[in-house]
ZADO-1210 file (C-alpha; in nm, 4 decimals, padded with zeros to 6 digits):
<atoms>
<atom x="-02.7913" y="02.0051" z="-01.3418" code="UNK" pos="1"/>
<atom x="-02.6084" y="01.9260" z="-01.0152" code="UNK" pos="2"/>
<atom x="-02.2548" y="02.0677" z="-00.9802" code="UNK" pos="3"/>
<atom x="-02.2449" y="01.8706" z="-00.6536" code="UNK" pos="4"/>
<atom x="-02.1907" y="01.4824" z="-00.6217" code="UNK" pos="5"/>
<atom x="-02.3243" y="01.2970" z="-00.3034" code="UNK" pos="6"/>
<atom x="-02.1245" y="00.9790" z="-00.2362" code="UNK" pos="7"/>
<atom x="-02.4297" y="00.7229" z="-00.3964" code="UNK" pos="8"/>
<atom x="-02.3785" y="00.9657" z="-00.7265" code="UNK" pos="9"/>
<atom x="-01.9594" y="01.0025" z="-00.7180" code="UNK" pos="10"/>
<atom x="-02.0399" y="00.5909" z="-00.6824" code="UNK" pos="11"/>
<atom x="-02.2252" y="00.6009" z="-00.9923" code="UNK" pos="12"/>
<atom x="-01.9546" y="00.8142" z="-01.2015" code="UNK" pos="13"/>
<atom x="-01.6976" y="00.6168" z="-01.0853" code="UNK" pos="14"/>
<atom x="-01.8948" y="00.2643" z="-01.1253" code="UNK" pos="15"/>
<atom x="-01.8373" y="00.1419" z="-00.8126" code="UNK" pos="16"/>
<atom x="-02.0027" y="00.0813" z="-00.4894" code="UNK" pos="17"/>
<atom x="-02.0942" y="00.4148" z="-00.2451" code="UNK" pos="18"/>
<atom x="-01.8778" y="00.2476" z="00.0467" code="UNK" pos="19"/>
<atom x="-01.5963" y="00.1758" z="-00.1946" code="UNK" pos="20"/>
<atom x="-01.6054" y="00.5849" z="-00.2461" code="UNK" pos="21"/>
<atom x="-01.5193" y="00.6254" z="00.1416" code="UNK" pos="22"/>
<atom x="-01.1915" y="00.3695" z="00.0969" code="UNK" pos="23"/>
<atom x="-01.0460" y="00.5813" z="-00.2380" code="UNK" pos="24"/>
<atom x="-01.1199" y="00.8861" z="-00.0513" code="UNK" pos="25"/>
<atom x="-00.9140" y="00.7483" z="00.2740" code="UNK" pos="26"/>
<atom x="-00.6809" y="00.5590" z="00.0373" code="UNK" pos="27"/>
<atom x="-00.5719" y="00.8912" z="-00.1250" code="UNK" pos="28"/>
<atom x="-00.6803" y="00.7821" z="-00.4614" code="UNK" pos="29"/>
<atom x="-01.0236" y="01.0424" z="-00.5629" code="UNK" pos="30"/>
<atom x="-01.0195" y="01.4172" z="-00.5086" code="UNK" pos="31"/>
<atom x="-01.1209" y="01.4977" z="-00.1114" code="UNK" pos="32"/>
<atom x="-01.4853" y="01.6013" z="-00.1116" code="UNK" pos="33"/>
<atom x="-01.6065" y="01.9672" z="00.0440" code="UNK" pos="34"/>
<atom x="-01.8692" y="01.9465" z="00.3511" code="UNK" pos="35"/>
<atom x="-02.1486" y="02.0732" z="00.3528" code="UNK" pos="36"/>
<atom x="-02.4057" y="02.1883" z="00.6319" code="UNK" pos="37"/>
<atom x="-02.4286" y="02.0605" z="01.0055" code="UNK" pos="38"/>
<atom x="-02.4079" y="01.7341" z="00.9139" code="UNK" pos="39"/>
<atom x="-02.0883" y="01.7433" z="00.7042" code="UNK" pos="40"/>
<atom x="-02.1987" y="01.6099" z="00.4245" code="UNK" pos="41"/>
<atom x="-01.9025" y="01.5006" z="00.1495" code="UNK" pos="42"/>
<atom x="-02.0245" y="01.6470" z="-00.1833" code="UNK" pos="43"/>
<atom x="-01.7456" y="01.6304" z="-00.4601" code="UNK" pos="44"/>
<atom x="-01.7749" y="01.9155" z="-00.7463" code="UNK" pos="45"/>
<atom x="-01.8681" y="01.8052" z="-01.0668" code="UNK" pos="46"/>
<atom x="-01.5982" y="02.0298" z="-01.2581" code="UNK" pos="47"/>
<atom x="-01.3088" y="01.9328" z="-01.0108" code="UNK" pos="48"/>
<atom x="-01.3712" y="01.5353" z="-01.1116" code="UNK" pos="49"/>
<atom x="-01.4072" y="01.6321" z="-01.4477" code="UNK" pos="50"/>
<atom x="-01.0921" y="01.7790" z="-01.4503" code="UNK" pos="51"/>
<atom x="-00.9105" y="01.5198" z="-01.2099" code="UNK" pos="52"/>
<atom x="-01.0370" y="01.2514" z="-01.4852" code="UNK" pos="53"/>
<atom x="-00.9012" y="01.4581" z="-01.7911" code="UNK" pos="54"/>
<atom x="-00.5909" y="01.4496" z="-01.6026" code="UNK" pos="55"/>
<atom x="-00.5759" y="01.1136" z="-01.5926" code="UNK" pos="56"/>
<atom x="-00.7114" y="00.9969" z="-01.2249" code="UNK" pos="57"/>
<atom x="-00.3604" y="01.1357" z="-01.0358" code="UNK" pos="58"/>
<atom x="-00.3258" y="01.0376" z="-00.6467" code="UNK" pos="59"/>
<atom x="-00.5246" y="01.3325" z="-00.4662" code="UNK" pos="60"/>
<atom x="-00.1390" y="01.4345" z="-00.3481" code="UNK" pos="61"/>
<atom x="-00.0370" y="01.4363" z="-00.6917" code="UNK" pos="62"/>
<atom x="-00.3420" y="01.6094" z="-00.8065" code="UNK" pos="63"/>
<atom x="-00.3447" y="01.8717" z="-00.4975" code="UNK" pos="64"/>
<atom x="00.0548" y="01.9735" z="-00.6407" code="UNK" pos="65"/>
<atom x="-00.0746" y="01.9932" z="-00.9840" code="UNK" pos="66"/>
<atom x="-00.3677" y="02.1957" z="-00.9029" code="UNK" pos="67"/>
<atom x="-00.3055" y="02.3396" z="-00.5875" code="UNK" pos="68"/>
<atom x="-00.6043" y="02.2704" z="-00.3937" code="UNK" pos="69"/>
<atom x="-00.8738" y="01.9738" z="-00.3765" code="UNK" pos="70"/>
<atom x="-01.2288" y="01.9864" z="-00.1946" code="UNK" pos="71"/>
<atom x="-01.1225" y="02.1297" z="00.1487" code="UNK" pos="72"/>
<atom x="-00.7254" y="02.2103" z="00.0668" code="UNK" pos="73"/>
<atom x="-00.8417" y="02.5083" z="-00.0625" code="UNK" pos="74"/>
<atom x="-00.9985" y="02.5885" z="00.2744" code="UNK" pos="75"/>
<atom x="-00.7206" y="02.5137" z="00.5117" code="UNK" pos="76"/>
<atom x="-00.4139" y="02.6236" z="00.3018" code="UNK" pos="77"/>
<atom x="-00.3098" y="02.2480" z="00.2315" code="UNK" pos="78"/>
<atom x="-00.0860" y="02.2052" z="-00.0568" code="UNK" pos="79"/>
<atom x="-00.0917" y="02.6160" z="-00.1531" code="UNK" pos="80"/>
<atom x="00.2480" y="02.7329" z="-00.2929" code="UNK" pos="81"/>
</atoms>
């Protein structure tokens, strides 16, 4: 099982295209991914979009308030109380 999403499988969850992921990510609209490695890889947790999609899709702002934290707003203290 892969608690980790690359962008061609957060595509495939969200049934749209992997360069469309990029835009919703920019756009403020899906959960920020964490990077991984060198590289930077975006990999989006598997339990965070669960949850972000029980919660009924909320603007990452809205969802970083609710939850506190998102993919690397955990890291750099963004949207902490």
């Amino acid at each position: 099982m892969t608690l980790l999403l690359d962008t061609k499988h957060m595509a495939a969850s969200l049934g749209v295209p992997p360069n469309k992921v990029h835009q919703l990510t920019y756009n403020d609209r899906i959960p920020l991914p964490v990077k991984i490695g060198l590289c930077r890889c975006p990999r989006w947790s598997v339990f965070e979009l669960l949850d972000w999609m029980q919660a009924g899709c909320p603007r990452r702002t809205a969802w970083i308030e609710k939850r506190g934290w998102s993919g690397w707003a955990r890291r750099y203290g963004c949207g902490l109380p």
